[in-house]
C-alpha positions as CSV (number, residue, x, y, z in Angstrom):
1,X,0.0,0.0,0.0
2,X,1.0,3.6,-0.9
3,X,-0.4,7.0,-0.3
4,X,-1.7,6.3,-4.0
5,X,-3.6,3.6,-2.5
6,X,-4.9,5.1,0.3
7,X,-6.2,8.0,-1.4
8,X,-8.4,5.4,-3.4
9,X,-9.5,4.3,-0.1
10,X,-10.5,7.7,1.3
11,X,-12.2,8.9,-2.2
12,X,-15.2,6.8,-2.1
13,X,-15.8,7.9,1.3
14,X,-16.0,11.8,0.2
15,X,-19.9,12.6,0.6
16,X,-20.0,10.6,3.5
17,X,-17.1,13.2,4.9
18,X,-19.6,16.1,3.5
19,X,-22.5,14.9,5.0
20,X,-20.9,14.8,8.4
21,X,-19.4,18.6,7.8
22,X,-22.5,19.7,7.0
23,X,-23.7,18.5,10.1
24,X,-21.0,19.9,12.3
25,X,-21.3,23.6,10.4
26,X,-24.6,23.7,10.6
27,X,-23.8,23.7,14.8
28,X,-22.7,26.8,16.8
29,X,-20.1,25.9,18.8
30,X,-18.7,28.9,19.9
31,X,-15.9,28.4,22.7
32,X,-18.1,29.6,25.6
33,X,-21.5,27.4,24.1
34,X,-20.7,24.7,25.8
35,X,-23.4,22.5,24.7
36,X,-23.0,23.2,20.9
37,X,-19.2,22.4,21.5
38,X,-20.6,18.9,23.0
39,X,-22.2,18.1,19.9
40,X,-19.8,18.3,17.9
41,X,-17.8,15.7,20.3
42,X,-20.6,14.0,20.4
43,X,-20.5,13.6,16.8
44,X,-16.3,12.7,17.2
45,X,-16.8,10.4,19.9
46,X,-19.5,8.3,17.4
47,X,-17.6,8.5,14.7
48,X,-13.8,7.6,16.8
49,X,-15.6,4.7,18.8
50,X,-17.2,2.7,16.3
51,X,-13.8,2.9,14.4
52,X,-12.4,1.2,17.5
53,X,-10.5,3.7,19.5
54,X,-10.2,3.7,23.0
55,X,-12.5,6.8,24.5
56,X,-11.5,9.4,27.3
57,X,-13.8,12.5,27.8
58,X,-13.3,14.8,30.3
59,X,-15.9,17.6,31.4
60,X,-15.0,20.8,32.5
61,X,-15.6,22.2,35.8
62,X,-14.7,25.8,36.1
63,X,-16.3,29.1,35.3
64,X,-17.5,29.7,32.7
65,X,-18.3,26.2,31.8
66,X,-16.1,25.3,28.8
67,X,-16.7,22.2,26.6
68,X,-15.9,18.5,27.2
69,X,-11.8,17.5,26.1
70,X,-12.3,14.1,24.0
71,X,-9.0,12.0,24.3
72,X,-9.0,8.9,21.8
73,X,-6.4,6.6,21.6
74,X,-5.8,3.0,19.0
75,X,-3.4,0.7,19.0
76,X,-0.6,-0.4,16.5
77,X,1.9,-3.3,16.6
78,X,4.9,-0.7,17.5
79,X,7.0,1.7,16.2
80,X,6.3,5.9,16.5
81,X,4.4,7.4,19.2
82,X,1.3,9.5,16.8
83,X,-0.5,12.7,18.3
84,X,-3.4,14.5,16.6
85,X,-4.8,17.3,17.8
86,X,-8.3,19.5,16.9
87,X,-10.3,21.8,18.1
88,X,-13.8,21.3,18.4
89,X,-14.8,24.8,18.9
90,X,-15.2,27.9,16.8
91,X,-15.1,32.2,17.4
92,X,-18.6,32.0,16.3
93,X,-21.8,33.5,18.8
94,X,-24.6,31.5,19.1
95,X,-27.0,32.1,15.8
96,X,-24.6,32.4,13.0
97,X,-25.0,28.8,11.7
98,X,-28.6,29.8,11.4
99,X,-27.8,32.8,9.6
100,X,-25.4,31.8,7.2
101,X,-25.3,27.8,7.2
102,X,-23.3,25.2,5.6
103,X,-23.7,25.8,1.4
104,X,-21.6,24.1,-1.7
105,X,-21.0,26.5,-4.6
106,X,-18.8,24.8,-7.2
107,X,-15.6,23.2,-5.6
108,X,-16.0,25.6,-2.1
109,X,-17.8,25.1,1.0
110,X,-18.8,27.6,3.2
111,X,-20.0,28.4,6.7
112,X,-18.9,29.2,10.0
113,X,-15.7,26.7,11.2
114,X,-16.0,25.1,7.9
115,X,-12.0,25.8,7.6
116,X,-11.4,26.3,11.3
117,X,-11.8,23.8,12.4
118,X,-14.2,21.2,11.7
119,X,-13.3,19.6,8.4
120,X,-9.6,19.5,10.1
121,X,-11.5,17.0,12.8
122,X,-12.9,15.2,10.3
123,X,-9.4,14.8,8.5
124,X,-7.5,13.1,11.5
125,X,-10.3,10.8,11.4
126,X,-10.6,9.6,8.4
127,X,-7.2,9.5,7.9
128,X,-7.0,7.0,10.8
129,X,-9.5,5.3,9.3
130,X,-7.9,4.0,6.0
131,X,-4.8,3.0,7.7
132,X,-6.8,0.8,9.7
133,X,-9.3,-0.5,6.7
134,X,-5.5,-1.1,4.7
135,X,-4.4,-3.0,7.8
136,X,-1.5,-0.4,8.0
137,X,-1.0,-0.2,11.8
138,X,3.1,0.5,12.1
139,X,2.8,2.6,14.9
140,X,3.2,2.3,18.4
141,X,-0.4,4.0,19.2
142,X,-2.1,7.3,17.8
143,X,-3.8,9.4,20.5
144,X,-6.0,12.1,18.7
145,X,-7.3,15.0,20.8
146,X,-10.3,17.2,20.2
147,X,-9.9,20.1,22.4
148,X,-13.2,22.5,22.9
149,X,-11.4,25.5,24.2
150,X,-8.2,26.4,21.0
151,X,-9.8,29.5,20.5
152,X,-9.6,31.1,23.8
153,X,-5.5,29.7,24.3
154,X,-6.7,26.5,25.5
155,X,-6.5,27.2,29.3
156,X,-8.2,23.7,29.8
157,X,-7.0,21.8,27.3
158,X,-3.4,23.0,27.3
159,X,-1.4,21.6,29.9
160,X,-3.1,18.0,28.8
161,X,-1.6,18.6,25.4
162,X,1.5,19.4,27.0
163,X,1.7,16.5,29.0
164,X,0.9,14.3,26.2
165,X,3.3,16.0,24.2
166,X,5.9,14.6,26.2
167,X,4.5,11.3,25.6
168,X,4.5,11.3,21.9
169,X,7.2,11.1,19.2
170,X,5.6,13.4,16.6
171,X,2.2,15.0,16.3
172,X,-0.1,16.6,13.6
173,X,-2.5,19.6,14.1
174,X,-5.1,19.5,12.3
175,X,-6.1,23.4,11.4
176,X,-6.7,24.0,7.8
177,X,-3.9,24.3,5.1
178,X,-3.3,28.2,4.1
179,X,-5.7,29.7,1.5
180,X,-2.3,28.8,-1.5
181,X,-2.2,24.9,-0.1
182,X,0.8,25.7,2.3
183,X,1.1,23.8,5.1
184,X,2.6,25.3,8.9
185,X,6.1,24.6,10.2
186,X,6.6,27.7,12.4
187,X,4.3,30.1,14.4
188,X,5.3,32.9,16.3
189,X,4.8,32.5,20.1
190,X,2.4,35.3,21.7
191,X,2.4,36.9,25.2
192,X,-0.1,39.0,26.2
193,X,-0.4,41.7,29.1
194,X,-2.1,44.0,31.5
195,X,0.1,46.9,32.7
196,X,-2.0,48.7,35.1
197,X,-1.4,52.1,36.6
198,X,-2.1,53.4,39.5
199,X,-1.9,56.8,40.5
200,X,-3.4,58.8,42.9
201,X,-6.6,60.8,42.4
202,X,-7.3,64.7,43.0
203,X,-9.5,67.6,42.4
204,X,-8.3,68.6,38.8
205,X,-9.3,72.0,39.6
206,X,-8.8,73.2,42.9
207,X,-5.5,71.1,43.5
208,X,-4.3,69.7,40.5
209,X,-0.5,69.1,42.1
210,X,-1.5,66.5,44.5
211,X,-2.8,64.1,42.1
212,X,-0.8,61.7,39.9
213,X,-2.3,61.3,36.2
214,X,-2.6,57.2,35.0
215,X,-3.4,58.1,31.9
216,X,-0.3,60.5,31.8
217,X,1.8,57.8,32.3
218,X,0.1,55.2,30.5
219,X,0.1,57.5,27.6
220,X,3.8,57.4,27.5
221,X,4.4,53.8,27.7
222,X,2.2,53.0,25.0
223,X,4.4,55.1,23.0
224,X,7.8,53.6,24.4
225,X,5.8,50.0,24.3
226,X,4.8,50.4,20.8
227,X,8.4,51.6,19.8
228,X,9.7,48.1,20.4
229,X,8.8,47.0,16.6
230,X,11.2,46.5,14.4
231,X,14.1,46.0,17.2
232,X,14.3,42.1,16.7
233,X,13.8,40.5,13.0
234,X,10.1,39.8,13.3
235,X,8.8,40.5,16.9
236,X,5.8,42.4,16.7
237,X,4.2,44.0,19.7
238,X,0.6,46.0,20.0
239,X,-1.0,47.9,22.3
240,X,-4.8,47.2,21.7
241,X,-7.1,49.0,24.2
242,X,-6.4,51.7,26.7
243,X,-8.9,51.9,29.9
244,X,-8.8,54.4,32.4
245,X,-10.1,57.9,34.3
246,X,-13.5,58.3,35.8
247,X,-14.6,62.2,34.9
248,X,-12.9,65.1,33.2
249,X,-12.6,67.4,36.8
250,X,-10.7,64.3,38.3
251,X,-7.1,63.4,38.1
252,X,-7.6,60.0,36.9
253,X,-6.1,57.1,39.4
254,X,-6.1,54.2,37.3
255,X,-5.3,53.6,33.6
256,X,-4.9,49.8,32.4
257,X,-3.3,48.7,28.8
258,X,-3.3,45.0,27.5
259,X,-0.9,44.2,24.9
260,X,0.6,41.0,22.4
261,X,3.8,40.3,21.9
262,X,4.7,38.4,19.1
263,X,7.9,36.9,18.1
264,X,8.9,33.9,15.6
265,X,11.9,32.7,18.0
266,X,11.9,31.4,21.6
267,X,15.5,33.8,22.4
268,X,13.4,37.3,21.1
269,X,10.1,36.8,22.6
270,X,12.8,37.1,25.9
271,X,14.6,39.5,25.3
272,X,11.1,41.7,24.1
273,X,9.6,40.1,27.3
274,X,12.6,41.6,29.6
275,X,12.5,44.8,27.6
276,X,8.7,45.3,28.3
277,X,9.0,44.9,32.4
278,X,12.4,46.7,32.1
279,X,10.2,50.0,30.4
280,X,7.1,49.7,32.8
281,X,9.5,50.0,35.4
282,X,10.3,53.4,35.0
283,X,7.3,55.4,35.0
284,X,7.1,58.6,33.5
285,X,5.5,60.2,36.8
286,X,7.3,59.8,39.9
287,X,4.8,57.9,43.0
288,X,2.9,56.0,40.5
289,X,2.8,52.1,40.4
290,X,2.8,50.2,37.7
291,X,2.0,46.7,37.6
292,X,2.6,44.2,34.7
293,X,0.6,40.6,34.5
294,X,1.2,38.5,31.7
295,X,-2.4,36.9,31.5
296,X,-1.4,34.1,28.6
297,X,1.5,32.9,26.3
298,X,2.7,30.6,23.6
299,X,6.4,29.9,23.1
300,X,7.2,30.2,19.6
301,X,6.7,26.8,17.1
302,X,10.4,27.3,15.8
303,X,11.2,25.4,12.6
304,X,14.1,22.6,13.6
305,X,15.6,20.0,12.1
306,X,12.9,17.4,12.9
307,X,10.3,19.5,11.8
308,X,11.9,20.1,8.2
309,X,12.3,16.6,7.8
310,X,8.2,16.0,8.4
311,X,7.8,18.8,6.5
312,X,9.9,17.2,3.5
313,X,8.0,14.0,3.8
314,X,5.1,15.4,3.7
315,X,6.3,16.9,0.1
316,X,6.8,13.5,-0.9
317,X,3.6,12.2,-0.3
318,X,2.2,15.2,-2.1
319,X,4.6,14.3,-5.1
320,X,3.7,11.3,-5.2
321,X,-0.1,12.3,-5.7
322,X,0.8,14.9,-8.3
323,X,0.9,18.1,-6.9
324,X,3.0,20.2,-5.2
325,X,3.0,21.2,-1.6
326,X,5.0,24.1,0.5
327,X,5.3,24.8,4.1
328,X,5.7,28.0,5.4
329,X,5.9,30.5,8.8
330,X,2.9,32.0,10.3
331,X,2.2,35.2,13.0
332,X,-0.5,33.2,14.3
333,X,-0.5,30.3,17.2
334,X,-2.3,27.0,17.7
335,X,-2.0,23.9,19.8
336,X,1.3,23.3,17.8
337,X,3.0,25.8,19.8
338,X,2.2,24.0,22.7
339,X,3.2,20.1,21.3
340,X,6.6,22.5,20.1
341,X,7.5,24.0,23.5
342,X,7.4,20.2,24.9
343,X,10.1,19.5,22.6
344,X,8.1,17.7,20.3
345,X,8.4,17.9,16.6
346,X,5.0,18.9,14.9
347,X,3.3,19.8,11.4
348,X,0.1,22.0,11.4
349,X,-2.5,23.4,9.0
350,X,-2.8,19.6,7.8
351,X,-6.5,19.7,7.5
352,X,-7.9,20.7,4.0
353,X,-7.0,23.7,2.0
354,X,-9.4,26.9,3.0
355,X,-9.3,30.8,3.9
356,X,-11.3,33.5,5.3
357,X,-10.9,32.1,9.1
358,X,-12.9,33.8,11.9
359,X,-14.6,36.1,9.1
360,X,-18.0,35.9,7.3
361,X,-16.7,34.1,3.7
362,X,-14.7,31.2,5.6
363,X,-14.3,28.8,3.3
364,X,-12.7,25.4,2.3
365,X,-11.4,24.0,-1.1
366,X,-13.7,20.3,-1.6
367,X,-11.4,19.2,-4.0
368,X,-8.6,19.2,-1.3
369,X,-9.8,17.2,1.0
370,X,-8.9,13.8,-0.4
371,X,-5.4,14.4,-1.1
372,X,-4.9,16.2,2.2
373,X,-6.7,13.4,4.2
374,X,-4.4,11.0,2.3
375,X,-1.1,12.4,2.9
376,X,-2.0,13.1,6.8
377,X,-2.6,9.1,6.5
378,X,1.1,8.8,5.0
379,X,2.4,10.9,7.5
380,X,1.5,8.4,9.7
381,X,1.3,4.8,8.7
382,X,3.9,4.9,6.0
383,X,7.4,4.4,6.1
């Protein structure tokens, strides 16, 4: 069996794959809709357990309820150690799959998580799939993870991928292939921030002196913050909302900024980190505080050695089906900056080719999905 082969496997099986995308689309599941995310791993769950996998699911209890995470595992008779991950849930708010459903026009597909990320689900699945209908099981096991909370940084989800990172000799994320076919072998890591300031309040009137002005100071950091671009080869760093002051007679007290930081390497996301603490540290007004709090953060998905060579396989298979395919760096992260960080080597955007993500035209290629879904197979049953 070759990836030829299981291509012919996986093409008869193409409305079948519709028919279940349709279904999933045509479902909000929006990252804090907890009970549309459950459908949709309701529908994984059916669709992983009468393959045969092993079945995990885990609710969530915190607040606000999140989604349940779906761990799947099979067996093989040895060899690499597979990990899949997907995300079951979408940016979408309740209502949107009613306004602007699941709909076929030509070769695309449309509707809300059509690209991110449901037919990427569907891919690892199916993939699976004809490896086991071709008896192709040279692997040591393949756990495949559908996590409900991706688009909110994965608080839940995270350190479970992290962990089984560590556990795994290579893993695939299933996101969908860049609007030119591309697949992902580097994303910039992200850290975001609140820097709050606190100064002190007065009468902005009668006694002006005695207060000290937050949104003085904050003023000026954003301009020494956003003055950071362009010091290291593609860091990136944005100040994107500004709160603070109470009325126009008062001194205001409190100003708060949050900010991302972006940054394709692990060594100048550090050196921006240190630079960030090292400017909030010396505020413009003397007796005002500020404080820094990095809420979240992804370490960079740096493109090594071990990644290349996936990535080079994975132009093989591709070859070998008759077309061509690239990989390439991306400013966004995904679950693959996590599996990366654990020291793992990892391949994203495997999932069909599509565009438009988080927007109102998302959209996926149909006549991708086949190929795609049969090198992901190759990727991991074939030598």
């Amino acid at each position: 069996m070759d990836v030829v082969g299981l291509r012919d496997l996986v093409a008869p099986r193409r409305d079948a794959f519709l028919a279940e995308l349709e279904a999933m689309v045509n479902v909000d599941s929006g990252s804090y809709s907890p009970d549309g995310v459950n459908e949709i791993v309701d529908r994984c769950e059916r669709l992983l357990r009468d393959a045969g996998w092993a079945i995990e699911r885990r609710a969530h209890d915190g607040t606000p309820r999140l989604g349940d995470l779906l761990i799947a595992r099979v067996q093989g008779s040895g060899g690499r150690r597979i990990l899949l991950v997907g995300h079951t849930d979408t940016v979408f708010d309740d209502g949107t799959a009613l306004e602007r459903p699941f709909t076929i026009e030509g070769s695309i597909a449309r509707g809300p998580g059509v690209s991110d990320m449901k037919s990427g689900l569907l891919t690892g699945i199916y993939a699976v799939q004809s490896l086991l209908d071709a008896k192709i099981d040279g692997f040591g096991h393949i756990t495949y993870v559908c996590n409900p909370d991706e688009e909110i940084g994965s608080p839940f989800s995270g350190p479970v991928i992290r962990q089984l990172a560590n556990e795994h000799d290579v893993a695939f994320v299933l996101e969908g292939g860049r609007d030119n076919g591309d697949i992902v072998s580097s994303r910039k890591g992200i850290t975001d921030y609140t820097v709050t300031v606190r100064g002190r309040a007065a009468h902005a009137g009668v006694e002006p002196d005695k207060g000290r002005n937050a949104i003085v100071v904050a003023a000026d950091l954003t301009t020494r913050l956003q003055a950071l671009n362009g010091r290291w080869p593609g860091v990136t760093l944005n100040v994107g909302t500004i709160h603070g002051g109470t009325r126009t007679n008062v001194v205001p007290e409190r100003c708060a900024l949050e900010l991302e930081l972006r940054s394709p390497a692990t060594a100048t996301l550090g050196d921006a980190e240190r630079e960030i603490e090292r400017i909030c540290a010396e505020p413009s007004i003397a007796d005002v505080v500020v404080d820094v709090d990095r809420i979240a953060s992804h370490r960079p998905m740096e493109r090594t050695d071990a990644i290349a060579a996936l990535a080079a396989r994975a132009d093989e298979l591709a070859a070998e089906l008759g077309f061509e395919l690239h990989d390439a760096a991306t400013g966004g992260a995904s679950d693959a900056n996590t599996i990366a960080s654990a020291g793992t080597p990892v391949l994203d955007a495997l999932g069909p080719v599509g565009g438009a993500d988080h927007a109102p035209g998302e959209w996926i290629d149909l006549d991708s999905i086949v190929p795609r879904i049969a090198v992901l197979a190759g990727l991991i049953g074939l030598p």
